[in-house]
C-alpha positions as CSV (number, residue, x, y, z in Angstrom):
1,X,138.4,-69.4,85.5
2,X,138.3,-69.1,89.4
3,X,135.1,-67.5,90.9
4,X,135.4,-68.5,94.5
5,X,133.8,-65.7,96.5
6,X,130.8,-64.5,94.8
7,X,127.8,-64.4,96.8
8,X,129.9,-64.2,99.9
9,X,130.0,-60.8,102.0
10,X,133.3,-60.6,103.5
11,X,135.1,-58.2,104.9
12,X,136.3,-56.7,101.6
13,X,133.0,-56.6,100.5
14,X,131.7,-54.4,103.6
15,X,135.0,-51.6,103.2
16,X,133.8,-51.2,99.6
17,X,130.1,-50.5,99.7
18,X,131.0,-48.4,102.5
19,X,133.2,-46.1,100.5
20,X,130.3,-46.2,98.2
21,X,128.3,-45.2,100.8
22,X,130.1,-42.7,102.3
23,X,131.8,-41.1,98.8
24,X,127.6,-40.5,97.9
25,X,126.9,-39.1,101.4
26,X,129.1,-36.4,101.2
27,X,128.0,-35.5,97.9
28,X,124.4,-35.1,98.7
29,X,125.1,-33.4,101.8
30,X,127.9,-30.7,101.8
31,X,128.2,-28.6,98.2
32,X,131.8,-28.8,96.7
33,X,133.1,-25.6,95.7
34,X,134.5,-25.1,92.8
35,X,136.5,-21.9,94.0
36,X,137.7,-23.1,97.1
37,X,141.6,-24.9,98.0
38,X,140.4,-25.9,101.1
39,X,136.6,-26.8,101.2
40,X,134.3,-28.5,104.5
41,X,133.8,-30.6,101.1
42,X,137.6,-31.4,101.3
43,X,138.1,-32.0,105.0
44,X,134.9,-34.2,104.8
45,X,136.8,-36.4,102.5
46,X,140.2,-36.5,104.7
47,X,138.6,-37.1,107.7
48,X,136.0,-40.1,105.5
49,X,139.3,-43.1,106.0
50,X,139.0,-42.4,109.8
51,X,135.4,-42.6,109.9
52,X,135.3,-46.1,107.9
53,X,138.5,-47.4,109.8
54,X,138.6,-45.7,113.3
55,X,141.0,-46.0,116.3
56,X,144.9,-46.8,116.2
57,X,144.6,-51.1,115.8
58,X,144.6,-52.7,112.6
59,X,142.0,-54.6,111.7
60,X,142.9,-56.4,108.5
61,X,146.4,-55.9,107.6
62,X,150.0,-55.1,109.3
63,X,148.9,-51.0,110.1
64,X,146.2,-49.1,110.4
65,X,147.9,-46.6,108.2
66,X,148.2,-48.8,105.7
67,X,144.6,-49.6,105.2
68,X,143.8,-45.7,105.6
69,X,145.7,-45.2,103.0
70,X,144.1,-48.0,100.9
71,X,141.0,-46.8,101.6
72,X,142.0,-43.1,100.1
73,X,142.9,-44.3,97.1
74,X,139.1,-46.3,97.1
75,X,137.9,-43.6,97.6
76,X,139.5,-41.9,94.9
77,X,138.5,-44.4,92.1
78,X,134.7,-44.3,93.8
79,X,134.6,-40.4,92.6
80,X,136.3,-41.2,89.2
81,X,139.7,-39.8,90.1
82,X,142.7,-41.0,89.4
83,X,145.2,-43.1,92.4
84,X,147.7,-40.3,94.1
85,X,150.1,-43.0,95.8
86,X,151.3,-41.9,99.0
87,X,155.0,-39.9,98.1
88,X,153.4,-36.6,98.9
89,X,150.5,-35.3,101.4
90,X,147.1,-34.0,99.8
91,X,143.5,-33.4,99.6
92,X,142.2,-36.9,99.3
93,X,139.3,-35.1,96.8
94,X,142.1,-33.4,94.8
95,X,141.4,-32.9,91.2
96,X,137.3,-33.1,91.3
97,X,137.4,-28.9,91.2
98,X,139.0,-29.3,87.6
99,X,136.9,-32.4,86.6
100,X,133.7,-30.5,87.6
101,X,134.7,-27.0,85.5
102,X,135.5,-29.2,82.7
103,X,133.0,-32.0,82.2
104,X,131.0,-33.9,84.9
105,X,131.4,-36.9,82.8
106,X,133.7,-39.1,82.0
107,X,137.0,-40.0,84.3
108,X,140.0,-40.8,82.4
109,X,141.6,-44.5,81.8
110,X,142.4,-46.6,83.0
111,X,139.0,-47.7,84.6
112,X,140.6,-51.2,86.3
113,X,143.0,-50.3,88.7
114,X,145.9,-52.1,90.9
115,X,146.3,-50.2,94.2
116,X,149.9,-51.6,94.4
117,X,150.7,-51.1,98.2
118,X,147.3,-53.3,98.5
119,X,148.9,-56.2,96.5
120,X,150.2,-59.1,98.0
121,X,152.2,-60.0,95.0
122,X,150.9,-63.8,95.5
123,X,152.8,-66.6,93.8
124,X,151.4,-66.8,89.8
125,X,151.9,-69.9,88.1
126,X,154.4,-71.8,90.7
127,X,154.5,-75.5,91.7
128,X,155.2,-75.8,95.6
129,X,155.5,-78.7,97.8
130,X,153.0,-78.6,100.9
131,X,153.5,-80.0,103.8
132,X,151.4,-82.9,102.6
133,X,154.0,-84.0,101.2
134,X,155.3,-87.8,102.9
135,X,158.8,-88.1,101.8
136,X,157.7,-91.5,99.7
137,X,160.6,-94.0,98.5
138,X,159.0,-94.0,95.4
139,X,159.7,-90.4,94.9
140,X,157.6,-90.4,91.5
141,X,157.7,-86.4,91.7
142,X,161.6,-86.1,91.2
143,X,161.3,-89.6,88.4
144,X,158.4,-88.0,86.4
145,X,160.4,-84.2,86.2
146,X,161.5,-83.5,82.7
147,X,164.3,-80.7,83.7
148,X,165.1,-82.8,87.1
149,X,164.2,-79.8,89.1
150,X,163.3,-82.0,92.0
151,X,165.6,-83.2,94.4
152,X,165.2,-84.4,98.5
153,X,165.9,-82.9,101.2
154,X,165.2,-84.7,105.3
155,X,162.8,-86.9,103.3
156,X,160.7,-83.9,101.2
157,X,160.5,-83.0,98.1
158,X,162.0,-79.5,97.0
159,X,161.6,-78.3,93.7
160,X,164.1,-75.6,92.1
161,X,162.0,-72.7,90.8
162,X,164.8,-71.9,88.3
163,X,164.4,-75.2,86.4
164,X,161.5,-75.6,86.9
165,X,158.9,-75.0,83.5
166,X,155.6,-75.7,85.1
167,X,154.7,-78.4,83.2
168,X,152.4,-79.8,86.0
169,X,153.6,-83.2,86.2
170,X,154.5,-83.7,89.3
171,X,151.3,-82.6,90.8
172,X,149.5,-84.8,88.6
173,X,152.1,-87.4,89.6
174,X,152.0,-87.1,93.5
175,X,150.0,-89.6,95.4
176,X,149.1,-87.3,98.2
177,X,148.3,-84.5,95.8
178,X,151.1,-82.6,98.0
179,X,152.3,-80.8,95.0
180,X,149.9,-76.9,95.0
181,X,150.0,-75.3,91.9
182,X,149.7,-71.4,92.6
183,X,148.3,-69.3,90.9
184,X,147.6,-65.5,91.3
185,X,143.9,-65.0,91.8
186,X,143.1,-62.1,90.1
187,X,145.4,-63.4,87.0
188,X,142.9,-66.5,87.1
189,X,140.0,-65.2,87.0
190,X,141.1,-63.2,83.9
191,X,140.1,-64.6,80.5
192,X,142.4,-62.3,78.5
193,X,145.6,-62.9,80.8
194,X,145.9,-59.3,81.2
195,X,147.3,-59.8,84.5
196,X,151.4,-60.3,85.0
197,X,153.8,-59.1,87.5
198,X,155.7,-56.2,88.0
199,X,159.1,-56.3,89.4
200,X,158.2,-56.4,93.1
201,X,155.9,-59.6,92.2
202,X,152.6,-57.1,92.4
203,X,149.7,-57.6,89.9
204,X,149.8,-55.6,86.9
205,X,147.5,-55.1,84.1
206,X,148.2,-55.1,80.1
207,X,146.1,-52.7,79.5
208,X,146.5,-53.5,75.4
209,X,144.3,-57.0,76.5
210,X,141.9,-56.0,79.0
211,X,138.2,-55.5,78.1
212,X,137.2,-54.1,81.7
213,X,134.9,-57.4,82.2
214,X,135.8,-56.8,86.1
215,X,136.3,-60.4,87.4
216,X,139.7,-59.5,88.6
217,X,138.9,-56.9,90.8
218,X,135.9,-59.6,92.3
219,X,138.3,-62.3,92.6
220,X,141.4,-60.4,94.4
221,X,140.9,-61.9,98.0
222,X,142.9,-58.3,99.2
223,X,140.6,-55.7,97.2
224,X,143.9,-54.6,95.5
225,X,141.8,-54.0,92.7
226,X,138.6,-51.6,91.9
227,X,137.2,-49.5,89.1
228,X,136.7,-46.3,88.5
229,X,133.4,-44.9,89.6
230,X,130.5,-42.4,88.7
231,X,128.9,-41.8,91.8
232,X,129.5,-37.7,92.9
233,X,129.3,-37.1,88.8
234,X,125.9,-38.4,88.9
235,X,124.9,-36.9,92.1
236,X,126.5,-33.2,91.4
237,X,124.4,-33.4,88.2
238,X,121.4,-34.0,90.2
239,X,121.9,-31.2,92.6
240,X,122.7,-29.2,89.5
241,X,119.4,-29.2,88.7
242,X,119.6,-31.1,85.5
243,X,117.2,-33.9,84.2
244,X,118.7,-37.3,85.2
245,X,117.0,-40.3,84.0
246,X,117.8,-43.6,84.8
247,X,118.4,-46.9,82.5
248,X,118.2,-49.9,84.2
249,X,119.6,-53.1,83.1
250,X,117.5,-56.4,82.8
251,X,119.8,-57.7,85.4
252,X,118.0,-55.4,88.0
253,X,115.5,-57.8,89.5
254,X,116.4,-58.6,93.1
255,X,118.9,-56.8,93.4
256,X,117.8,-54.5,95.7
257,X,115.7,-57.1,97.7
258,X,112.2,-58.3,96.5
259,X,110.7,-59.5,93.5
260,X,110.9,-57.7,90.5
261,X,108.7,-54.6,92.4
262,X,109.1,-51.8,89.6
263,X,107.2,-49.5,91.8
264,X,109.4,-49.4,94.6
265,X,112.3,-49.4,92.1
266,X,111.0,-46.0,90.4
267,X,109.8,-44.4,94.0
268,X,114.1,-45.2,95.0
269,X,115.3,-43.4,92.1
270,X,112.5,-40.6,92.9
271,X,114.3,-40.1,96.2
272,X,117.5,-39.8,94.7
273,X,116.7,-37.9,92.9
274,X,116.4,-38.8,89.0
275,X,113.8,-37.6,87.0
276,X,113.0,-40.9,86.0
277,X,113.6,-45.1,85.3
278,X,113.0,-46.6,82.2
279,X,114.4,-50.4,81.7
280,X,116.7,-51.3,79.1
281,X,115.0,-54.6,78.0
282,X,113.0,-52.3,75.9
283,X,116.8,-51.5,74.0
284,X,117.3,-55.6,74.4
285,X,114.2,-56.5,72.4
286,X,115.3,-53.7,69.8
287,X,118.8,-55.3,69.6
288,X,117.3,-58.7,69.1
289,X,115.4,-57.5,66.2
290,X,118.6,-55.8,64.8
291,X,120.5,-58.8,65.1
292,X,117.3,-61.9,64.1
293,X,117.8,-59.3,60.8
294,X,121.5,-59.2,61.0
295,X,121.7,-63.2,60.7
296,X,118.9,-63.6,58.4
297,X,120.6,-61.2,55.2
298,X,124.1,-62.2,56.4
299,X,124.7,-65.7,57.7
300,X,126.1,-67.9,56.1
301,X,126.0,-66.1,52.4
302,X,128.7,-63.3,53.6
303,X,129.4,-64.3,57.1
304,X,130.5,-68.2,58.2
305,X,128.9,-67.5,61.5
306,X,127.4,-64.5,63.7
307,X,128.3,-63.6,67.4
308,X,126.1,-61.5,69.4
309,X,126.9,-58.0,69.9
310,X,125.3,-56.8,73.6
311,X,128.2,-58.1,75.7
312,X,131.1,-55.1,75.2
313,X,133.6,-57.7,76.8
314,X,133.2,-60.8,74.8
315,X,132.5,-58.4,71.6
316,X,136.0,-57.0,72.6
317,X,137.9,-59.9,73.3
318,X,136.4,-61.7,70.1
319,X,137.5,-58.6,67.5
320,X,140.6,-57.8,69.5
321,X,142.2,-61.4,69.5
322,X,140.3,-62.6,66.3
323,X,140.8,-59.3,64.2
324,X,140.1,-61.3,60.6
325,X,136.8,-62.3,61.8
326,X,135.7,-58.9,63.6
327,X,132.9,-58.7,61.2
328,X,131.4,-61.9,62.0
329,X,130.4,-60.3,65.4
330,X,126.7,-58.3,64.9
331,X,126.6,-54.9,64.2
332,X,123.5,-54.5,66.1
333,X,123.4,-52.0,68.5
334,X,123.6,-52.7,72.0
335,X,120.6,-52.3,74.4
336,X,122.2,-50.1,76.6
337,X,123.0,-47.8,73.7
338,X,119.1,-48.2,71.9
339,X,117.6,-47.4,75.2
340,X,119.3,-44.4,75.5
341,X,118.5,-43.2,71.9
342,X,115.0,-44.2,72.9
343,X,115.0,-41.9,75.7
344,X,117.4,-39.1,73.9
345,X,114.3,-38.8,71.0
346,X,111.7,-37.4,74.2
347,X,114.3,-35.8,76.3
348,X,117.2,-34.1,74.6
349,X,118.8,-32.3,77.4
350,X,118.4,-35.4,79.9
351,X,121.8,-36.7,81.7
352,X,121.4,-40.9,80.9
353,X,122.5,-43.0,83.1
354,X,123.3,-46.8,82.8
355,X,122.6,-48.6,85.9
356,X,123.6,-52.3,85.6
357,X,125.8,-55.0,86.8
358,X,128.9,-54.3,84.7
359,X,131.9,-52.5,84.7
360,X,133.0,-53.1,81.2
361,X,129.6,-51.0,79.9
362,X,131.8,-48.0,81.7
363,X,134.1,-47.8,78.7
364,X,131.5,-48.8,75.8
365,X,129.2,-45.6,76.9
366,X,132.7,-43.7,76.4
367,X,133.4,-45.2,73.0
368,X,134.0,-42.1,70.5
369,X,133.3,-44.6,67.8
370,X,129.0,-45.2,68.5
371,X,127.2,-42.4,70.5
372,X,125.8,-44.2,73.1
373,X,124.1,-40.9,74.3
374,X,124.9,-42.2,78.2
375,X,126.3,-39.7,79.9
376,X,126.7,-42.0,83.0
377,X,127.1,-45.7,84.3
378,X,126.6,-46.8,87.3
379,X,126.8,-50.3,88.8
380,X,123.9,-51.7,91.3
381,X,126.4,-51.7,93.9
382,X,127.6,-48.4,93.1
383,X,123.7,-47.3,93.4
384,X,122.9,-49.4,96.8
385,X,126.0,-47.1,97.9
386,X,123.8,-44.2,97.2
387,X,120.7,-46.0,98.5
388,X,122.3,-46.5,101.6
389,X,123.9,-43.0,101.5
390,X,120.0,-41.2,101.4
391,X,118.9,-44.1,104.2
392,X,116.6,-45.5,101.4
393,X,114.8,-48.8,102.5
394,X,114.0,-50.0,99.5
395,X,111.9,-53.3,100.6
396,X,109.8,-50.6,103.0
397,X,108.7,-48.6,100.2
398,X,105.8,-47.8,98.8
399,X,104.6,-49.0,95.5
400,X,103.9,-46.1,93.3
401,X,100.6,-48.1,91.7
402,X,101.5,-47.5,88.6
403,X,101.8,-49.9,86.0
404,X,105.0,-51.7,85.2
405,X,107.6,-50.0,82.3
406,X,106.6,-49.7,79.0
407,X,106.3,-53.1,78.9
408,X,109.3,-54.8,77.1
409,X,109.0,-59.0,76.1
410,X,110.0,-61.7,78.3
411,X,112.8,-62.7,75.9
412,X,114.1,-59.3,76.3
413,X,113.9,-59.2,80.2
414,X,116.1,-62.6,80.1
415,X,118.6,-61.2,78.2
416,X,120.6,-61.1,82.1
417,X,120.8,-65.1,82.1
418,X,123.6,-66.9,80.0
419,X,121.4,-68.6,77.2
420,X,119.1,-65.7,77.0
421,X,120.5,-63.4,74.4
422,X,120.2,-66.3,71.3
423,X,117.3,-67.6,72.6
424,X,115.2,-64.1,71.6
425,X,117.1,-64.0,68.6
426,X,116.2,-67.5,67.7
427,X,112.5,-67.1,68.9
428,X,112.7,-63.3,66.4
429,X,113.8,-65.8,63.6
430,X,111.2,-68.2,64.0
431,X,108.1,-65.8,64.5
432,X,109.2,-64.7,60.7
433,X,110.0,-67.8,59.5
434,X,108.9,-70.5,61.1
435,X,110.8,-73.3,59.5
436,X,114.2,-71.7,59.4
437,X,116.8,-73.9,61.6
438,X,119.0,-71.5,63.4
439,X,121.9,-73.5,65.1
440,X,123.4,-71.5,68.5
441,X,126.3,-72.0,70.7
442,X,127.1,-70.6,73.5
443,X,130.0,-70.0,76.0
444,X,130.4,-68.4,79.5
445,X,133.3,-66.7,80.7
446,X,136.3,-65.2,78.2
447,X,138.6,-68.1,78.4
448,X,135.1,-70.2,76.5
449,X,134.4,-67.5,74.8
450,X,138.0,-67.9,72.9
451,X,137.7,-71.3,72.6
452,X,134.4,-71.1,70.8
453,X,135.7,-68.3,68.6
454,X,138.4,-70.7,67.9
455,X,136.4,-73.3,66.9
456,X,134.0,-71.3,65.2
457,X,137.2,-69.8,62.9
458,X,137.9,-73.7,61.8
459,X,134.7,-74.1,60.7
460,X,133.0,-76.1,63.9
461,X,130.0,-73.8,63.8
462,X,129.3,-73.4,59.9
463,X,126.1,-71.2,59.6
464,X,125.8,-70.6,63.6
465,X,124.0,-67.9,65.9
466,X,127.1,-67.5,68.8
467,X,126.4,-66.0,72.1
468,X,129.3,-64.9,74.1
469,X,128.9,-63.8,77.4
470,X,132.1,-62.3,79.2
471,X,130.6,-63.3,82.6
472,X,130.3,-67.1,84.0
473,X,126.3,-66.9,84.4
474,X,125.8,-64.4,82.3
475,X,124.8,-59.8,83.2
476,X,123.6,-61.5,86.6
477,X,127.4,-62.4,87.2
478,X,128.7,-59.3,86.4
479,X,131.0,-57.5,88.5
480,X,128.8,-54.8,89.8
481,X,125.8,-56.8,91.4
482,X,125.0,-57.4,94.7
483,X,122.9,-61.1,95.0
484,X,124.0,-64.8,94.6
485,X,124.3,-65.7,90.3
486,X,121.6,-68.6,91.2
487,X,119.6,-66.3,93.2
488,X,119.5,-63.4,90.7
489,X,118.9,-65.9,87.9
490,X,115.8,-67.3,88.9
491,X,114.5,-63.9,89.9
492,X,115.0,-62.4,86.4
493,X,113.7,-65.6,84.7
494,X,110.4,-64.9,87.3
495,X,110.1,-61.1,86.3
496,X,110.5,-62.3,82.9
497,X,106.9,-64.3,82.8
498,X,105.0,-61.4,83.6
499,X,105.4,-59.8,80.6
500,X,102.5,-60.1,78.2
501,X,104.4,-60.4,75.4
502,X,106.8,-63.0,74.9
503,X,109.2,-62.4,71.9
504,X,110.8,-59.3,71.0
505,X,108.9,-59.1,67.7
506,X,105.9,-57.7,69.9
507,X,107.3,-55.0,71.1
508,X,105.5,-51.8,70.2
509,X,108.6,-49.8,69.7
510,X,110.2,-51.4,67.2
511,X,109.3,-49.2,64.5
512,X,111.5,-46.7,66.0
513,X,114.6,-48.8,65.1
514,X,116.1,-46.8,61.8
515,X,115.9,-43.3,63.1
516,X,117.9,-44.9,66.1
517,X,120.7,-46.2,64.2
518,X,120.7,-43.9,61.4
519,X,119.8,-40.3,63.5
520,X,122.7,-40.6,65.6
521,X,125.8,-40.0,63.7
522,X,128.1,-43.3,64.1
523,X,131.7,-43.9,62.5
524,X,131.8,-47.2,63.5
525,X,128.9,-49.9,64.7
């Protein structure tokens, strides 16, 4: 799986935190009115691709109308709307009247979108000749080709695309390794090869495979691709008045610059707004519980093996593609959703949102099947956007001197690395007993993810703790955070050590674990 430009700010990079910039700025600052056809709140939003990409040059692509009208339909999916295309003029903001007098929640599928005119239709899964190529007499390109589909012409190789099968031989063949195999970037990076081709050559998404893991939309090198966002749904409800409290993911450290600070974290949120933080390694240590007891009553009497449930897109991809075995993955609640419960039990009327590094967690807090109780989920870069939008400077803060969270374990503040997730299940097994061997693999990105399951279903892991992790890296990796995977990493494995306690077994919530699965009334685990 191709993962070429993470941790590099480009270009691409800079146009969409700046739409999530600008899309929170004019939600904090000019009231949209529900009556109105033709709102300052509107014209704001019309006038907003001018303002990110002024004067009459292009910058990036062929016209400057072009990217304006790329950056509308951004601009669109940051507010949760759906794309308009450009076959008819209107409001950019059109429709968010209607979604705010019906529900200021969720947005409506699909979450990962193509902007087509932003496609480059790139080549997907085609051998070419480069001009690397020498024009040998040995010609062992066109003598290794099964279907003969190579032939010379003025001393270089051509191959015919119509006979062609893309068996890869002749790139493995060539000695001057002049033989490129293309393939479409986005389609690479996907581990459920969700991505084909429509019938101009533009990406397109099987919507039927994808799990929202996000690694397309990172890896498009022309931001044809971005998710749908939460940022004026979270912001009206906070200038509705209502009590919005935050849920941060373990991934959180360092993502905002510092060290792990949790003081200046909580003052940010304060001046956004939200009524308050609380940090979802509280729900990890929770889940690890749920699933140390999960393993221990089910594995390997009734279940050959057990996967890990807190991943949404590995969980997915593992029950969608490996129906037979859907049971073998945990039933364990996910942290996200026992964090919520947690805070659902003191504040019933709250607004709870997830703020994390994933996009796939967007469409588990809208499953009908489990009440997550979130109402929202943003991304850390959706929240720097709003950072940036209230000209928070979150390293110049002041620390608020209080302590840290309701302290949660150091296992269940590295549930953000690859690795970490069994390892506090592991550690849960062995504080109750001690002598139990609990064998674990592990895999990192969907396309290892299947292979394990695959091996796992023929009996290669007989009795084994599996941790899947839809990200290469693990939550630090995910689509939606800001920092370099290493970078972020090491800082969650720092913030981690501070805890005073270090398995999950310590945590002093835990005995609030049955009304939180069985209070909330669930169809489906």
């Amino acid at each position: 799986m191709a993962d070429t430009m993470r941790g590099v700010y480009t270009n691409l990079t800079d146009i969409r935190r700046k739409v999530f910039r600008e899309v929170a700025r004019i939600c904090y600052e000019i009231p949209a009115d529900p009556e109105s056809d033709d709102s300052d709140f509107d014209k704001a939003f019309d006038d907003l691709p001018y303002e990110i990409l002024p004067g009459d040059v292009a910058t990036y692509r062929e016209s400057v109308f072009l990217e304006r009208a790329i950056i509308s339909e951004r601009i669109r999916l940051a507010m949760g709307l759906p794309q308009q295309g450009v076959d008819r003029p209107t409001h950019i903001s059109e429709g968010i009247n209607k979604a705010q007098a019906e529900d200021l929640g969720y947005y409506t599928p699909p979450l990962i979108n193509v902007i087509k005119f932003a496609c480059n239709a790139c080549k997907d899964n085609v051998y070419a000749v480069t001009d690397s190529c020498q024009g040998c007499l040995a010609h062992p390109c066109r003598e290794i080709c099964p279907k003969k589909a190579i032939s010379f012409h003025q001393k270089r190789a051509v191959i015919d695309q119509d006979l062609c099968v893309q068996c890869g031989m002749c790139e493995k063949t060539c000695p001057y390794h002049a033989i490129h195999h293309h393939v479409r970037p986005c389609a690479d990076a996907c581990g459920m090869h969700a991505i084909g081709s429509d019938e101009h050559g533009r990406a397109e998404i099987d919507y039927d495979k994808c799990v929202s893991c996000g690694q397309c939309l990172i890896n498009c090198p022309f931001g044809a691709i971005a998710d749908k966002s939460q940022i004026a749904q979270v912001i009206f409800s906070i200038l509705a008045g209502d009590e919005v409290i935050a849920a941060v993911a373990p991934a959180f450290v360092g993502q905002f610059g510092g060290k792990g600070n949790v003081g200046k974290l909580r003052e940010a949120f304060r001046q956004l707004g939200f009524s308050g933080v609380e940090e979802v390694a509280l729900g990890a240590d929770l889940c690890t519980v749920q699933e140390a007891e999960d393993f221990l009553s089910e594995v390997p009497d009734r279940l050959p093996f057990m996967g890990t449930s807190c991943c949404p897109a590995w969980a997915s991809m593992a029950k969608k593609e490996f129906p037979e075995h859907a049971g073998c993955i945990s039933m364990a609640l996910t942290p996200m959703v026992l964090t919520a419960r947690m805070i659902r039990t003191q504040h019933p009327h709250a607004k709870i949102v997830f703020v994390g590094p994933c996009a796939a967690k967007k469409l588990e807090a809208m499953r009908t099947s489990v009440r997550s109780e979130v109402d929202f989920v943003l991304t850390f870069e959706e929240m720097a956007g709003m950072m940036d939008a209230k000209d928070i400077d979150y390293l110049s803060l002041e620390d608020d001197n209080k302590s840290d969270f309701d302290v949660a374990s150091s296992d269940g503040r590295a549930f953000a690395v690859a690795g970490g997730v069994a390892n506090a299940v592991v550690n849960a097994i062995h504080d109750k007993y001690p002598d139990r061997e609990v064998k674990v693999a592990n895999a990192e990105g969907l396309e290892e993810c299947r292979k394990m399951m695959k091996d796992a279903v023929k009996g290669k892991y007989p009795g084994y703790l599996l941790e899947g992790m839809a990200c290469p890296g693990g939550c630090v990796a995910g689509a939606g955070t800001l920092v370099q995977i290493n970078r972020s990493a090491a800082a969650v494995k720092r913030y981690a050590k501070r805890s005073p306690y270090a398995h999950a077994t310590e945590d002093q919530f835990l005995d609030m674990i049955p009304d939180l699965v069985t209070n909330f009334s669930d169809d489906d685990k």
